[in-house]
GUVEXRO-905907 format. One record per atom (N, C-alpha, C): residue in three letters; y, x, z. Coordinates in steps of 0.001 Angstrom, whole numbers, padded with zeros to 6 digits, always signed. Last residue first. Layout:
<atoms>
ALAYXZ...
</atoms>
This chain:
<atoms>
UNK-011938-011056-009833UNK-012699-012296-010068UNK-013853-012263-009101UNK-008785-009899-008600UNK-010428-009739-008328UNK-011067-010949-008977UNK-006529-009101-010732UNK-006847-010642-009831UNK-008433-009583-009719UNK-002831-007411-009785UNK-004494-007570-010405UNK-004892-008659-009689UNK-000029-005439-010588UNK-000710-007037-010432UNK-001693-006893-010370UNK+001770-003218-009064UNK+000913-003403-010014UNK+000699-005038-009679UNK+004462-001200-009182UNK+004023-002284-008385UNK+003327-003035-009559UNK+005285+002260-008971UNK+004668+001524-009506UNK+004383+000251-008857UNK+007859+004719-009313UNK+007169+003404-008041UNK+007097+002241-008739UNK+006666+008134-010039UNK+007056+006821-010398UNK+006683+005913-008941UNK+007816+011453-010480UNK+006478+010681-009725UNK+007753+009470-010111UNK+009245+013435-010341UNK+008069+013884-011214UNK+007222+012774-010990UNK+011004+013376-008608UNK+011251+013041-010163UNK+010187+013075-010852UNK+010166+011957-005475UNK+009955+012886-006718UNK+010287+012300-007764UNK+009649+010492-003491UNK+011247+010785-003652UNK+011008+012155-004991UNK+006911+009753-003401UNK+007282+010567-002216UNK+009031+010882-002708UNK+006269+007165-004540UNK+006614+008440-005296UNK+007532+009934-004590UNK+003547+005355-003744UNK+005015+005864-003247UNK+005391+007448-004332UNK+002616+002467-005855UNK+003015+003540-005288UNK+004030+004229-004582UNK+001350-000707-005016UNK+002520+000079-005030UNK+002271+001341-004698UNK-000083-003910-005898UNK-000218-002540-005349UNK+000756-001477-006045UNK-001011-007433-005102UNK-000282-006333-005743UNK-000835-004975-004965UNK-003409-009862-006216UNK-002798-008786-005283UNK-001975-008185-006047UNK-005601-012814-005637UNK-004435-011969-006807UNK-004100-011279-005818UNK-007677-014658-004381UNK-008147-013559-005417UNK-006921-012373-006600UNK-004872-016596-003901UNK-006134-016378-003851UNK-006955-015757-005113UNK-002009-014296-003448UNK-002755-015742-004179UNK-003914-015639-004035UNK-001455-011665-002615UNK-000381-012852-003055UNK-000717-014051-003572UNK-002024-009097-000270UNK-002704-010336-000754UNK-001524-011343-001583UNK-000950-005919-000924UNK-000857-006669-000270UNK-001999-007872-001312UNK-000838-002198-000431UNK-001993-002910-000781UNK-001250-004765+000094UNK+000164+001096-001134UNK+000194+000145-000633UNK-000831-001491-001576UNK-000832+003556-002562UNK-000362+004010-001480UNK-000770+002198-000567UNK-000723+005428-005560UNK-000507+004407-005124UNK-001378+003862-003248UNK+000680+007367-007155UNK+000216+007952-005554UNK+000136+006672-004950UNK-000209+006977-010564UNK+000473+007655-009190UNK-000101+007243-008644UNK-000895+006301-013841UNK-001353+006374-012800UNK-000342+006863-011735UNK-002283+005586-016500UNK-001332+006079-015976UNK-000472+005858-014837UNK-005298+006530-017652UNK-004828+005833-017255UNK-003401+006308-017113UNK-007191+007996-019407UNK-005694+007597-019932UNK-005615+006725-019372UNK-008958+009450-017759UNK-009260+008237-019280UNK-008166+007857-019521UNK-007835+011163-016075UNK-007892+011611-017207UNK-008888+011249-018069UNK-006491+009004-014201UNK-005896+010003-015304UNK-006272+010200-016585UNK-008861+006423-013831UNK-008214+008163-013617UNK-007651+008337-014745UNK-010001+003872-011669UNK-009094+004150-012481UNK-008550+005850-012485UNK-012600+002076-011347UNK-012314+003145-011368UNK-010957+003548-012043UNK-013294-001667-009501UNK-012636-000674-010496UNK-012323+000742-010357UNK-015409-001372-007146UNK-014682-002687-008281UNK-014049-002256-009549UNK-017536+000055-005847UNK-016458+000320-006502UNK-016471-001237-007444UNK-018824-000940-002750UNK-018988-000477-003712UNK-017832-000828-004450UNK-020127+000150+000700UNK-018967-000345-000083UNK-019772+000049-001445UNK-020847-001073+004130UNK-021830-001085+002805UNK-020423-000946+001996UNK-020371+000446+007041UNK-019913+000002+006371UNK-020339+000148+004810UNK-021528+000162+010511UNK-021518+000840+009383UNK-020967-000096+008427UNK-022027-000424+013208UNK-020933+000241+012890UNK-020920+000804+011278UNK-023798-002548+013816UNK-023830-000822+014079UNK-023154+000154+013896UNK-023266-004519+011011UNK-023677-004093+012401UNK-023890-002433+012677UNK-020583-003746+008795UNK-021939-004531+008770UNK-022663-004413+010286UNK-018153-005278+006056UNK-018974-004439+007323UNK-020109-004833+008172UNK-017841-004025+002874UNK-018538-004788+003725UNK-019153-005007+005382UNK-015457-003650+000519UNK-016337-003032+001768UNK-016568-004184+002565UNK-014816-002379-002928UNK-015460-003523-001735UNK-016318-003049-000675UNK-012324-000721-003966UNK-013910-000955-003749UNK-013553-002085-002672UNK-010722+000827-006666UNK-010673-000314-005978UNK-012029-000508-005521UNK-009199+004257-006581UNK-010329+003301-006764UNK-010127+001867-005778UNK-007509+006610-009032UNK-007502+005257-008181UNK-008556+004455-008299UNK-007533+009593-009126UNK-008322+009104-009230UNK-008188+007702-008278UNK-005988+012567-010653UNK-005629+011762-009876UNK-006527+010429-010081UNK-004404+016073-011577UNK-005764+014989-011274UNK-005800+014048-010235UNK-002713+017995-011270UNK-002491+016702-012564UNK-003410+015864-012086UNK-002577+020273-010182UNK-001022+019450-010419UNK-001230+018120-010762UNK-003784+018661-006792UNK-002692+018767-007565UNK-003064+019855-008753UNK-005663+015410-006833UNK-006232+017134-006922UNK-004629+017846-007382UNK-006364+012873-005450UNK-005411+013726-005875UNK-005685+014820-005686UNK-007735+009769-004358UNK-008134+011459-005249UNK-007099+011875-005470UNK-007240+006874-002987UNK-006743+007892-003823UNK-007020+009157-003789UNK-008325+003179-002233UNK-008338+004895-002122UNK-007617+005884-003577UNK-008193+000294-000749UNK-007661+000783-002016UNK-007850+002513-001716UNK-010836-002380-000117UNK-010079-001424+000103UNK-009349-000362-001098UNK-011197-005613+000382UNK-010484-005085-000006UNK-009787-003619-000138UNK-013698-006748+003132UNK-012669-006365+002792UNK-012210-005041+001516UNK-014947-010254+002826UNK-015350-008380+003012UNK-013696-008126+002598UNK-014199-012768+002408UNK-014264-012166+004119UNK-014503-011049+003802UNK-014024-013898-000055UNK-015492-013937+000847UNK-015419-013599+001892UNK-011559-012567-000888UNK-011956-014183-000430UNK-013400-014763-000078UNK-010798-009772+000752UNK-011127-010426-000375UNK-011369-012000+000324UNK-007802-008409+002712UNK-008909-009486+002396UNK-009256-009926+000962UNK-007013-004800+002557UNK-006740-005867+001926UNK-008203-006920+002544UNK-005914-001682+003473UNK-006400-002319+003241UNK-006096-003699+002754UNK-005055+001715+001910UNK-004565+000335+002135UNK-005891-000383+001857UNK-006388+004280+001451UNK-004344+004119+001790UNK-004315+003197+001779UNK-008200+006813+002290UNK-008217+005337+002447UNK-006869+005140+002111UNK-008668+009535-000096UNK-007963+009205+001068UNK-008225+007370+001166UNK-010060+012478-001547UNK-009939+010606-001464UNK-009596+010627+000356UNK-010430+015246-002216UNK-009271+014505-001994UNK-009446+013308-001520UNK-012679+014609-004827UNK-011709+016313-003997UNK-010710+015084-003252UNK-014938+012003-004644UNK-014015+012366-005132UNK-013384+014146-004212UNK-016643+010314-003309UNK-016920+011655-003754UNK-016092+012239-004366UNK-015037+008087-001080UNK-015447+007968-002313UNK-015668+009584-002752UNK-015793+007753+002516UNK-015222+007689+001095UNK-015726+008231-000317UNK-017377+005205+004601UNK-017454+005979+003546UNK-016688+006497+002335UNK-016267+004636+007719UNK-016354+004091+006122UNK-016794+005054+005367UNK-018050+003461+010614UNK-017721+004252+009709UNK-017333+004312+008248UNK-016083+000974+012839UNK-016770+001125+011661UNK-016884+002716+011315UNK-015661-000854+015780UNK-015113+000512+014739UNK-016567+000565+014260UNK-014142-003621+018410UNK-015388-002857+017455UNK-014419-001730+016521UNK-012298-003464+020473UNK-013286-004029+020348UNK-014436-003545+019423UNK-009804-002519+020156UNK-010496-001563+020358UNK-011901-001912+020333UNK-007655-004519+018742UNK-007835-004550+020316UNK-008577-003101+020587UNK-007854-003422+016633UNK-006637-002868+016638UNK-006841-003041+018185UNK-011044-002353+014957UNK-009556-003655+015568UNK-008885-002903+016661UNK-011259+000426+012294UNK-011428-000479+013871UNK-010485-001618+013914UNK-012715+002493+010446UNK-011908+001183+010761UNK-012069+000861+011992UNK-012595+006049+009328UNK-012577+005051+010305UNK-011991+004009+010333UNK-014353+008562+006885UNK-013554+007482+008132UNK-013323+006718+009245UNK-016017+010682+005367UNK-016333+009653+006528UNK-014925+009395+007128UNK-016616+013081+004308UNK-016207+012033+003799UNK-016463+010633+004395UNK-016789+015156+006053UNK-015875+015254+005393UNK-015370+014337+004364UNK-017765+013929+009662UNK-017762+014536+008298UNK-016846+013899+007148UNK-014952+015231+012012UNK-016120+013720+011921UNK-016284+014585+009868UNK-013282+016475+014016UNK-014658+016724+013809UNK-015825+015552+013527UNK-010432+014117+013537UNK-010917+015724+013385UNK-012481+015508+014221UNK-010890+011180+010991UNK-011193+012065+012179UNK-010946+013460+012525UNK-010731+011522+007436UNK-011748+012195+008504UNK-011005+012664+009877UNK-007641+009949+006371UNK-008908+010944+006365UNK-009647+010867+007582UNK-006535+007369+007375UNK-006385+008032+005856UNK-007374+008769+006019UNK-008143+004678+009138UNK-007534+006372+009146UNK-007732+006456+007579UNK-007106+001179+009140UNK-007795+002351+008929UNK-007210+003500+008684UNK-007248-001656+011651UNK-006700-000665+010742UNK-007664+000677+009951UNK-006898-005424+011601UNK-007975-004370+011120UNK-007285-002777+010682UNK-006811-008334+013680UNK-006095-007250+012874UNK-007041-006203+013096UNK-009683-010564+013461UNK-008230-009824+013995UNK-008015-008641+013341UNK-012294-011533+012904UNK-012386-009794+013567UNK-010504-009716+014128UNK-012360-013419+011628UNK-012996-013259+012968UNK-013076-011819+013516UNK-010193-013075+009745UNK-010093-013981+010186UNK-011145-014212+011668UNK-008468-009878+009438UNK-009628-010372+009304UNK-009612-012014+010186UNK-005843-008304+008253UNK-006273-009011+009386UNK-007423-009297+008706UNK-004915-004594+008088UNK-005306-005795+007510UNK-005477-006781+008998UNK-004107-001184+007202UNK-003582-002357+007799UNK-003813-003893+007561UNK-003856+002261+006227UNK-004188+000576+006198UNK-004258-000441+007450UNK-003351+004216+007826UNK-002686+003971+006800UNK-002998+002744+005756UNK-002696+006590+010529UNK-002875+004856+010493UNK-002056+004994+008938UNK-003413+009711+009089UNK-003361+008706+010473UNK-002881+007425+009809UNK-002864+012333+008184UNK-004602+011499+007914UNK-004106+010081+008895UNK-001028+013811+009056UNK-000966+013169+007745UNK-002002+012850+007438UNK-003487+015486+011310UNK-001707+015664+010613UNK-001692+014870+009066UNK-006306+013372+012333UNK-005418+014956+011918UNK-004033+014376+011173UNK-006763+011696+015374UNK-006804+011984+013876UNK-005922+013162+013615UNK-007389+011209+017911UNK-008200+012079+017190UNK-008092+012174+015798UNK-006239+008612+018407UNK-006042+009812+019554UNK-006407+011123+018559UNK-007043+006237+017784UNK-005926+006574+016784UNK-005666+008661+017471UNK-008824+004748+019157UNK-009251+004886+017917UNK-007732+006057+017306UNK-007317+003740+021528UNK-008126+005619+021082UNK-008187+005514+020209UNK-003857+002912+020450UNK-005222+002825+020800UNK-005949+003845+020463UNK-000831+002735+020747UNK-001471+003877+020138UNK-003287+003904+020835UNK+001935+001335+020271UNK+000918+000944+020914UNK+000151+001794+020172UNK+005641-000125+021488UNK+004511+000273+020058UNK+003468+000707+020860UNK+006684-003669+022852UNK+006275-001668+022574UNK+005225-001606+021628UNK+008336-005873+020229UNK+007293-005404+021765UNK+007193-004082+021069UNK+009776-005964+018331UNK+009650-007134+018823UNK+008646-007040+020189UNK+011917-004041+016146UNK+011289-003917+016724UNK+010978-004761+017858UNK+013683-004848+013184UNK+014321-004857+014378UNK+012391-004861+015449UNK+013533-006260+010639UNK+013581-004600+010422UNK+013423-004502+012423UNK+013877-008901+010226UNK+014880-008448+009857UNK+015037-006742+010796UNK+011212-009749+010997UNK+011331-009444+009641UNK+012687-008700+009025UNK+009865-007657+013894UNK+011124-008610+013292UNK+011222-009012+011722UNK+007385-005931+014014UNK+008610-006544+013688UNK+009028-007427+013289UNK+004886-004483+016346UNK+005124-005670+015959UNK+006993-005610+015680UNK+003207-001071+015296UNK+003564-002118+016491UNK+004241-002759+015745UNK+001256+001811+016403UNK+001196+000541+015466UNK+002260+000067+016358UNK+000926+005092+016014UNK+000965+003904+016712UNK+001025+002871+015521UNK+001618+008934+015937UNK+000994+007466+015220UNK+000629+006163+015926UNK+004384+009955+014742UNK+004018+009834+015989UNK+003576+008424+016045UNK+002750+010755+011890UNK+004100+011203+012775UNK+003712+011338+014012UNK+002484+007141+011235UNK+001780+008243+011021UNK+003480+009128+011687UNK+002424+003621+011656UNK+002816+004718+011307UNK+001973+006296+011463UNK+001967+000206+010778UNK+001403+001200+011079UNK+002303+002724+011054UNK+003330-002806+011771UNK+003022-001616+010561UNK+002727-000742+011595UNK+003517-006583+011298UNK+002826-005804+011800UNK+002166-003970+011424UNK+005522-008639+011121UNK+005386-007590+010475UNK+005094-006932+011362UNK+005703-012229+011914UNK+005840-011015+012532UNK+005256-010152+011540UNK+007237-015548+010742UNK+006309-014164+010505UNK+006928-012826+011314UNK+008386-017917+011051UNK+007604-017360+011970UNK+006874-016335+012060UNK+009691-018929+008970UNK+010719-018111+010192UNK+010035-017837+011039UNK+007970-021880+008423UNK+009004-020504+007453UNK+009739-020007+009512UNK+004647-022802+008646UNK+006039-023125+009443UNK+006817-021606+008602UNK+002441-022423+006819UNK+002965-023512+006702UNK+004506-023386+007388UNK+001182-020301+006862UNK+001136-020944+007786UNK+001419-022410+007695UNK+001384-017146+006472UNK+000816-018557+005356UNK+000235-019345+006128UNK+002350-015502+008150UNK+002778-015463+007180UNK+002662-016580+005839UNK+001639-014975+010596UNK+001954-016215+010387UNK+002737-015917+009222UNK+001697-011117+009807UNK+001065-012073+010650UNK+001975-013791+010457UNK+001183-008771+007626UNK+002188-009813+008198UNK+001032-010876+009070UNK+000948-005660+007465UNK+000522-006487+007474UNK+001077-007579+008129UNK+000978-001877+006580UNK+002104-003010+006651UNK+001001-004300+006454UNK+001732+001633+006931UNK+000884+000461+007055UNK+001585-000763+007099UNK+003581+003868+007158UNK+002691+004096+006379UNK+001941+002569+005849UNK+006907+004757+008346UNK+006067+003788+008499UNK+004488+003729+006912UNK+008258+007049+010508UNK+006887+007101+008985UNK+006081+005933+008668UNK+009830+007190+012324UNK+010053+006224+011434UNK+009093+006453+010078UNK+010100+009426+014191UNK+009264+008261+014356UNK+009246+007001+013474UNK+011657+011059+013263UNK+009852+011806+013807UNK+008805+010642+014121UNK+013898+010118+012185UNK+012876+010686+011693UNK+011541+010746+011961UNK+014657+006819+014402UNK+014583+008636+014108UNK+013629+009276+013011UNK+015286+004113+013946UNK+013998+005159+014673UNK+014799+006450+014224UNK+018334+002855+015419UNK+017704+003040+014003UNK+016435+004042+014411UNK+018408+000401+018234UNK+018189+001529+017466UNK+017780+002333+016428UNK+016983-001906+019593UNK+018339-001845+018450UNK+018960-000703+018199UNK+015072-001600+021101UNK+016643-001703+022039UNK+018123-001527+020437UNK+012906-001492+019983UNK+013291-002405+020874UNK+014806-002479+021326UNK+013850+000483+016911UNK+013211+000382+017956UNK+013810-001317+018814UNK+014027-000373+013355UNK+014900-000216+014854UNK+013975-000589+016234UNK+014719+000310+010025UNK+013509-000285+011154UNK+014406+000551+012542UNK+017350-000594+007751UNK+016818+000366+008644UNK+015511+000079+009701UNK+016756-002992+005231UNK+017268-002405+006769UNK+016642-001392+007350UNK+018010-004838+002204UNK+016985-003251+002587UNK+018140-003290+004635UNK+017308-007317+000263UNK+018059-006544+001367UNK+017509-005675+001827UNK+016376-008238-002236UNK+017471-008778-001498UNK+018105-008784-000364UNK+015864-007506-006167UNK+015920-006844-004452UNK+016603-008031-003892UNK+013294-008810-008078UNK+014478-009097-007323UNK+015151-008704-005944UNK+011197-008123-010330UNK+011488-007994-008863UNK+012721-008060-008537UNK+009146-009718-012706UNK+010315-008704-012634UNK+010560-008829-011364UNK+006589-010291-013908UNK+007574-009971-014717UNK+009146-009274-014279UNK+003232-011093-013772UNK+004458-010278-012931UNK+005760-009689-014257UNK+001729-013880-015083UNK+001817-012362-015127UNK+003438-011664-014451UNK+001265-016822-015001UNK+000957-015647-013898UNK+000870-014035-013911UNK+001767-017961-016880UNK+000501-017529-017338UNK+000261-016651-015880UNK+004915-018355-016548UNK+003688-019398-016278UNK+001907-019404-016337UNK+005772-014682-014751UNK+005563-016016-015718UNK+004697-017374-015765UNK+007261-014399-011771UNK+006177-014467-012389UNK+006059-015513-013530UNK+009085-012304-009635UNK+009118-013416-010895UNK+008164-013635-011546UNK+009761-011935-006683UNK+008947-011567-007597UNK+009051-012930-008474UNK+012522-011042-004064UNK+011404-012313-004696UNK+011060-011156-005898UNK+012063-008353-001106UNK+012466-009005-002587UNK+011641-010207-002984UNK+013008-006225+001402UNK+012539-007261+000984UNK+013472-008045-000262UNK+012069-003233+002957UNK+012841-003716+001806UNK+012397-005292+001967UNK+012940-000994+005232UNK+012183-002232+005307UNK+013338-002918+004310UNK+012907+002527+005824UNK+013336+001744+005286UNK+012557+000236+005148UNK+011404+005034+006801UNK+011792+004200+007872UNK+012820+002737+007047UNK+010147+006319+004968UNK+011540+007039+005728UNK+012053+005988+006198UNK+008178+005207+003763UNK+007932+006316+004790UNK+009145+006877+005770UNK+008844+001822+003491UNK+008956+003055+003214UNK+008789+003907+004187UNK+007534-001547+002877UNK+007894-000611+004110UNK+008001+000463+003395UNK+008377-004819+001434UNK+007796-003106+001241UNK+008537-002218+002279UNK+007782-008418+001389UNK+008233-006789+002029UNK+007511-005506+001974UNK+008160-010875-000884UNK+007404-009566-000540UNK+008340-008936-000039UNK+008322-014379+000003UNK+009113-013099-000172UNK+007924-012009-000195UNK+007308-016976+000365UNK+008203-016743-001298UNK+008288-015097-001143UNK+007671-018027+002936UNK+008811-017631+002165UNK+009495-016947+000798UNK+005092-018503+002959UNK+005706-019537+003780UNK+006965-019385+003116UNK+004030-015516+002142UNK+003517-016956+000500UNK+004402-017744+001660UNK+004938-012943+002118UNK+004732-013760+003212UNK+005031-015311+002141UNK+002977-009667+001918UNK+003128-011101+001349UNK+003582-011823+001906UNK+003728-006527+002095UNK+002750-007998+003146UNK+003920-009011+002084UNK+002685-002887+001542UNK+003362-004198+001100UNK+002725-005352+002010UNK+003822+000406+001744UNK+002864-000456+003164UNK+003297-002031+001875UNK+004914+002522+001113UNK+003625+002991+001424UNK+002608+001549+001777UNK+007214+004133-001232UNK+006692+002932-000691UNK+005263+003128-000109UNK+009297+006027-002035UNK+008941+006127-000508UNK+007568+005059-000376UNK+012446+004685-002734UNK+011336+005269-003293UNK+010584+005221-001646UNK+014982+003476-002862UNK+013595+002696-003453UNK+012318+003381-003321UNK+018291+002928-001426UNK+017140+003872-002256UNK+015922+002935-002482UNK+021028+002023-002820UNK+019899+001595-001939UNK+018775+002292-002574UNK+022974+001901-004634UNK+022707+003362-004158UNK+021139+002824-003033UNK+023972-000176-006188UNK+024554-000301-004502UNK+024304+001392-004068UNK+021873-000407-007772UNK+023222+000036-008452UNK+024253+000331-007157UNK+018837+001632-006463UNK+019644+000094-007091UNK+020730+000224-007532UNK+017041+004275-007243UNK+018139+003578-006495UNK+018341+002328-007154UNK+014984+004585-008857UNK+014808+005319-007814UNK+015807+004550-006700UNK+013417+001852-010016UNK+014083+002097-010606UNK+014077+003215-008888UNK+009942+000650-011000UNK+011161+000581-010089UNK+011773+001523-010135UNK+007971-000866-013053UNK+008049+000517-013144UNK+009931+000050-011694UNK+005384-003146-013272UNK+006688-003144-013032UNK+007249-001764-012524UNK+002555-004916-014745UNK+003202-003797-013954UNK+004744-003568-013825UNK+000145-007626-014480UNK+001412-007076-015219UNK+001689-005703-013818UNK-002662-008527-014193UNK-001379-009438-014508UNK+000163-008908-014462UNK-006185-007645-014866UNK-004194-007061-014876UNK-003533-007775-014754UNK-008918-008348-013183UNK-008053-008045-014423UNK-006766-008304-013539UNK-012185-006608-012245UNK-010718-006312-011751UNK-009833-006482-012916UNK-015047-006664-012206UNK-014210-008016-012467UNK-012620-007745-012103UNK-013473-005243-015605UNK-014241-006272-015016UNK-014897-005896-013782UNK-012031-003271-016815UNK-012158-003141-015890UNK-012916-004347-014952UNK-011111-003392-019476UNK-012709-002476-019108UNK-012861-002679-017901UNK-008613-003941-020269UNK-009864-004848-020077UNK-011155-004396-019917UNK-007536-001680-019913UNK-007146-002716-019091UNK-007958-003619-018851UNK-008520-000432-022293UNK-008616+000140-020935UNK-008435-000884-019882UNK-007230-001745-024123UNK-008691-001554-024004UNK-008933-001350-022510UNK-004283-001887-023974UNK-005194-003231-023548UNK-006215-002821-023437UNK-003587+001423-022090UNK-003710+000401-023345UNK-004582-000745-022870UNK-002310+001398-018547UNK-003027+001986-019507UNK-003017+001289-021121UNK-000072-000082-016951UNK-000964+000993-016230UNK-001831+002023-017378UNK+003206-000923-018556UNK+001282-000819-018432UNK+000535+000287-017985UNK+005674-002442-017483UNK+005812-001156-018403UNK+003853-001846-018238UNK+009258-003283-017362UNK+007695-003761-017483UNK+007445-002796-018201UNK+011554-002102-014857UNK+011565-002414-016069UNK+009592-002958-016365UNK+014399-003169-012772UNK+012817-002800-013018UNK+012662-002971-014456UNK+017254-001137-013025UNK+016498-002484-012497UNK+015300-001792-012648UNK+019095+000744-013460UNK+018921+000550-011552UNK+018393-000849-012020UNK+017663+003258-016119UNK+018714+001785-015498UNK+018154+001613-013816UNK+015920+004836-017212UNK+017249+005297-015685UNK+017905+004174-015879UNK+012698+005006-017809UNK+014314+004613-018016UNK+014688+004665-016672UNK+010424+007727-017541UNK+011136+006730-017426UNK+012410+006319-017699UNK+008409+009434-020009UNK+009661+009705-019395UNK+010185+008257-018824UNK+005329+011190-019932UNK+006016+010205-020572UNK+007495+010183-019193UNK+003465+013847-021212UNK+004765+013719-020373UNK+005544+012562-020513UNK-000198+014496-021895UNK+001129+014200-022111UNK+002176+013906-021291UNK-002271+015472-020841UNK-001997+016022-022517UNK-000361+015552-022931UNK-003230+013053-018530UNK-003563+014147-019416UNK-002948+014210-021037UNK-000282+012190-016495UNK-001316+012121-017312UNK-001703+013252-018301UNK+001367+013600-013983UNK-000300+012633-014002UNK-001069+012460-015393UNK+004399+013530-014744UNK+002866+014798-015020UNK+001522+014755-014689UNK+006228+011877-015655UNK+005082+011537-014776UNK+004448+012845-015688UNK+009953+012260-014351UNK+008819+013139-016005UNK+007513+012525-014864UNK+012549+010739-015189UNK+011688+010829-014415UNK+010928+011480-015019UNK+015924+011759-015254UNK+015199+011425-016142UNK+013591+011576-015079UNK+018965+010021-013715UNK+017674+011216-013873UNK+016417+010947-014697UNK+022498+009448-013301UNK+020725+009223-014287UNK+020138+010220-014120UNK+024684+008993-010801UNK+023660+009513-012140UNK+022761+008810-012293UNK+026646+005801-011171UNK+025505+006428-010503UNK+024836+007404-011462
</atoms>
């Protein structure tokens, strides 16, 4: 299989280069200082992914992650319609040490059909009976963008009822559409718009349940750029949200905040962790957002299929 050399042009002043082996390798979002500045948001390891596997199975793309703790397994959805699933290795101290592919499928409409391009952008990803106790009962619940809807899979990639495009979803702009994806325990499944609505202000969003029942305004972060790209449950019930700044060529701003929702449709948030570039973080287009333990998560970038870009799968615990 070639080798390509990866170049990350995210960070300031410098060009660091990935390894071209087809595994994962451990690598660090930033130096220990930095890592530990981030109270209450700490690290439990990073894992740099390789573009292909040794099979040629691609990797890149990642937008959506769901936990399913009944089976041990993480699934990562890709924009180009790919549904990965792998174990994760974790040391006894609980730090992420290495990823184990163990099958990649095409996503397939109801009738067992591979989607098509125009309809296979899967962006969002949330599992349902996933920590249940019973194994073989999880539905994968994702979001797409394209031609934007939501709707219910198979774990083995295969489409399980029609897809489903509530108002909340009617009025969003080109590549702003369904890109988080959560449940809430009295609210039910929860999604959110990447950007602003068309004619809603310029740093304003949208959550809603997925029935249509209630919608939120969110607030994004002051940042050029900030986008919502994944939601998450914290263990109080507020929710978990992950956003991204990207100014091209180089500026790039990951924030972890807490959102709270609140009557009337509004939504209280504040920042958990700031992470940019240009404090020497090192950083991408991180994209996806799952739950893996109480108060622990991962998070994944997509490296849109660029050499110039990495697929990052991070650890962190909220204290």
């Amino acid at each position: 299989m070639p080798c390509h050399l990866h170049a990350l042009t995210w960070i300031a002043g410098a060009t660091l280069l990935a390894g071209c082996s087809a595994v994962p390798h451990r690598t660090a979002l930033a130096p220990s200082d930095l890592l530990a500045s981030t109270s209450p948001v700490e690290w439990c390891g990073t894992l740099a992914l390789p573009a292909k596997w040794q099979d040629g199975t691609p990797v890149g793309g990642l937008s959506g992650l769901g936990w399913d703790a009944d089976e041990s397994m993480l699934f990562l959805v890709s924009d180009r319609g790919w549904l990965h699933r792998a174990r994760l290795v974790f040391s006894g101290s609980g730090e992420l040490r290495d990823y184990v592919p163990l099958d990649t499928y095409p996503l397939r409409g109801e009738d067992g059909a591979i989607l098509d391009s125009a309809e296979s952008d899967a962006e969002a990803l949330t599992l349902e009976n996933a920590n249940d106790g019973v194994r073989g009962n999880t539905q994968l619940v994702i979001g797409f963008e394209g031609n934007v809807r939501w709707q219910r899979f198979l774990p083995s990639g295969i489409a399980s009822e029609p897809a489903r495009r509530p108002a909340a979803l009617s009025d969003v702009e080109k590549n702003g559409g369904l890109e988080a994806l959560t449940a809430l325990p009295d609210r039910g499944l929860i999604g959110g718009i990447e950007r602003p609505p068309h004619g809603w202000p310029e740093k304003m969003t949208r959550l809603f349940t997925l029935d249509g029942a209630n919608e939120w305004r969110y607030p994004l972060a002051s940042n050029a750029n900030s986008a919502l790209t994944a939601l998450e449950v914290l263990d109080n019930g507020d929710l978990l949200a992950l956003e991204r700044a990207y100014t091209p060529p180089t500026s790039i701003v990951i924030r972890l905040r807490r959102a709270h929702l609140e009557s009337g449709g509004r939504v209280e948030v504040s920042d958990l962790a700031r992470l940019s570039n240009g404090s020497g973080w090192s950083l991408d287009n991180f994209e996806g957002l799952t739950r893996i333990g109480d108060n622990r998560y991962l998070m994944v970038s997509d490296d849109n299929f660029s050499v110039l870009q990495r697929t990052l799968l991070s650890c962190f615990e909220v204290q």
